[in-house]
Backbone bond lengths (Angstrom), bond angles and torsions (degrees), N, CA, C in turn:
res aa  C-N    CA-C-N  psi(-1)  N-CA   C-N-CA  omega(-1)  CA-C   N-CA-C  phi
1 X - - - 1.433 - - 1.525 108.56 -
2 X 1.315 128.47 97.14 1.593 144.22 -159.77 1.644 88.39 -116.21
3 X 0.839 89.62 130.57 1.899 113.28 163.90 1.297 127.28 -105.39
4 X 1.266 153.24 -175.31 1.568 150.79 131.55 1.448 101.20 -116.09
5 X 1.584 129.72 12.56 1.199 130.76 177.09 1.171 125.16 -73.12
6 X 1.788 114.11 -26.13 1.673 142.85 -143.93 1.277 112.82 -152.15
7 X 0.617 138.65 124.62 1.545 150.50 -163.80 1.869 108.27 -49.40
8 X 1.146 113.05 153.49 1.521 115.34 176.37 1.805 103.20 -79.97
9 X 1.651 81.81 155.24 2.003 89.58 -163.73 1.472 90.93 -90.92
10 X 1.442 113.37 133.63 1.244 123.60 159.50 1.339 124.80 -43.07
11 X 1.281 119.27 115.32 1.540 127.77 174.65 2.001 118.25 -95.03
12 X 1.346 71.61 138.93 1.647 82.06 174.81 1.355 126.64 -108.41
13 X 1.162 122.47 140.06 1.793 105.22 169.51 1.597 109.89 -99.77
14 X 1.132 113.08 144.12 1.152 114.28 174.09 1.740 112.47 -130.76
15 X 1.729 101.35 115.39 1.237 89.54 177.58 1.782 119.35 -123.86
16 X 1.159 111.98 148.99 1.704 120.99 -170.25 1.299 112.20 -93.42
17 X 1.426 102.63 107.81 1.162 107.99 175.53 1.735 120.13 -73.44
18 X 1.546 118.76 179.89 0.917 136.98 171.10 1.859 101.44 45.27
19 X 1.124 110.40 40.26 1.752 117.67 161.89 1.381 136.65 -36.58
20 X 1.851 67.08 -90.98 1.582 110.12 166.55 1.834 108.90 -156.03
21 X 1.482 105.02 -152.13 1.345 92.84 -161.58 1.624 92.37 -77.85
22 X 1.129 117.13 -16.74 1.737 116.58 -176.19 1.396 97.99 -117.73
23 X 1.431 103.65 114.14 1.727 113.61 172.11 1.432 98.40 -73.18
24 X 1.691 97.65 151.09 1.131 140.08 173.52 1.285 115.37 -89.82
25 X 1.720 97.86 122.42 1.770 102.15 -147.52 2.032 82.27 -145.48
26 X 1.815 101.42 113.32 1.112 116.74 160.14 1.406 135.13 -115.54
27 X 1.460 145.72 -161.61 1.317 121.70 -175.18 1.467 76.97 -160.51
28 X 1.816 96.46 149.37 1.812 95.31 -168.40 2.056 67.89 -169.14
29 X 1.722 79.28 155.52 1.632 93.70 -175.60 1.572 97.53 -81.11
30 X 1.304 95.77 163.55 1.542 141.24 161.14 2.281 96.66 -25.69
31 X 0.808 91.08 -54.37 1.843 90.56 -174.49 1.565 102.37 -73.82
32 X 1.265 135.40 -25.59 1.397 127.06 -167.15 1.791 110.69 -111.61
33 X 1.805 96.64 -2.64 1.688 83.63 172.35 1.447 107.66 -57.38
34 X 1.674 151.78 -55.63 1.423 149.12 -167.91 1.019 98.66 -39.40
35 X 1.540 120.42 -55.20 1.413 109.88 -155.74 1.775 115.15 -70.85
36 X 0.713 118.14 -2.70 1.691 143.82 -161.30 1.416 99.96 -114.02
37 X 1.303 133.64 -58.95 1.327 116.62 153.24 1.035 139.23 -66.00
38 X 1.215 118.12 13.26 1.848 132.03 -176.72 1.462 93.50 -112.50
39 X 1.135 130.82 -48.90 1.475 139.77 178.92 1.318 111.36 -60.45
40 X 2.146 123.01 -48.74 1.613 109.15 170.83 1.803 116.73 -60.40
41 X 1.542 99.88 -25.84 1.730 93.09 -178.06 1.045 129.40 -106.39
42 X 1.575 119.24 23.68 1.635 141.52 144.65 1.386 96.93 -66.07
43 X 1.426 132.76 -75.35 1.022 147.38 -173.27 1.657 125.47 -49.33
44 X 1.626 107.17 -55.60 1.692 99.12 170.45 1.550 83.27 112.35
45 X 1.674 125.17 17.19 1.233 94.49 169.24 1.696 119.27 -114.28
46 X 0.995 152.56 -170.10 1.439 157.66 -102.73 1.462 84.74 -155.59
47 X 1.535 126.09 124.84 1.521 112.92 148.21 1.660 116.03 -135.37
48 X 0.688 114.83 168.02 1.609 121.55 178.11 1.952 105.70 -137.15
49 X 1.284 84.05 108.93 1.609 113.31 -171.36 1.959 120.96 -105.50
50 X 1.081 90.72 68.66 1.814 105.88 171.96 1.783 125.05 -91.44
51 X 1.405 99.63 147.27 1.572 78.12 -173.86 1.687 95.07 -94.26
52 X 1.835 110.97 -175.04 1.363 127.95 -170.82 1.173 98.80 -80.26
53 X 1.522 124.46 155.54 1.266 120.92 -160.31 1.722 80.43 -138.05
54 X 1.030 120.39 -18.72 1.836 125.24 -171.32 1.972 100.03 -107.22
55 X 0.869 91.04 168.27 1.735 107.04 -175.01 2.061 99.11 -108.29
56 X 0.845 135.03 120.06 1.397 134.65 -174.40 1.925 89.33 -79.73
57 X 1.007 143.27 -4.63 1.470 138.13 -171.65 1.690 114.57 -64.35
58 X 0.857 126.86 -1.48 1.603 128.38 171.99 1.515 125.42 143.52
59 X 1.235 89.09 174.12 1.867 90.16 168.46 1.562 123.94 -87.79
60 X 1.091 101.99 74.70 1.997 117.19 -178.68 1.262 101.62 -59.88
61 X 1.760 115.32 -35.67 1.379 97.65 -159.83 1.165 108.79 -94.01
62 X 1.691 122.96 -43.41 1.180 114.54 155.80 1.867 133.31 -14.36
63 X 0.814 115.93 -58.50 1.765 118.95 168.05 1.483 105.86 -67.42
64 X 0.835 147.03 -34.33 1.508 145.93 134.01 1.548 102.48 -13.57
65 X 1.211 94.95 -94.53 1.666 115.63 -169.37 1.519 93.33 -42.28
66 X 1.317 158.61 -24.63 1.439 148.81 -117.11 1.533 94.97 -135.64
67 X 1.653 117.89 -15.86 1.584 121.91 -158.33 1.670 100.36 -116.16
């Protein structure tokens, strides 16, 4: 349920370290980072928790680049 009424939900990336040789790097809103850090330290695993600094909404720049 997406609006343009209310502001966009802050996204986080969350990535797991010590995987493999390429960490595993997901993005989950603002309400489910806890649960994700409660889940790496049940477990014993490593995360690195930054928020999105980009908008996932399209290729703006692309048509830029295209003109």
């Amino acid at each position: 349920m997406t609006g343009s009424d209310g502001p966009a939900a802050q996204l986080y990336e969350i990535t797991y370290l010590g995987t493999c040789p390429q960490p595993d790097v997901r993005t989950v809103k603002a309400g489910e980072v806890a649960a994700v850090v409660e889940h790496a330290g049940k477990h014993g695993m490593q995360i690195l928790v930054r928020p999105c600094t980009h908008p996932n909404d399209g290729p703006d720049t692309r048509k830029e680049a295209a003109s």
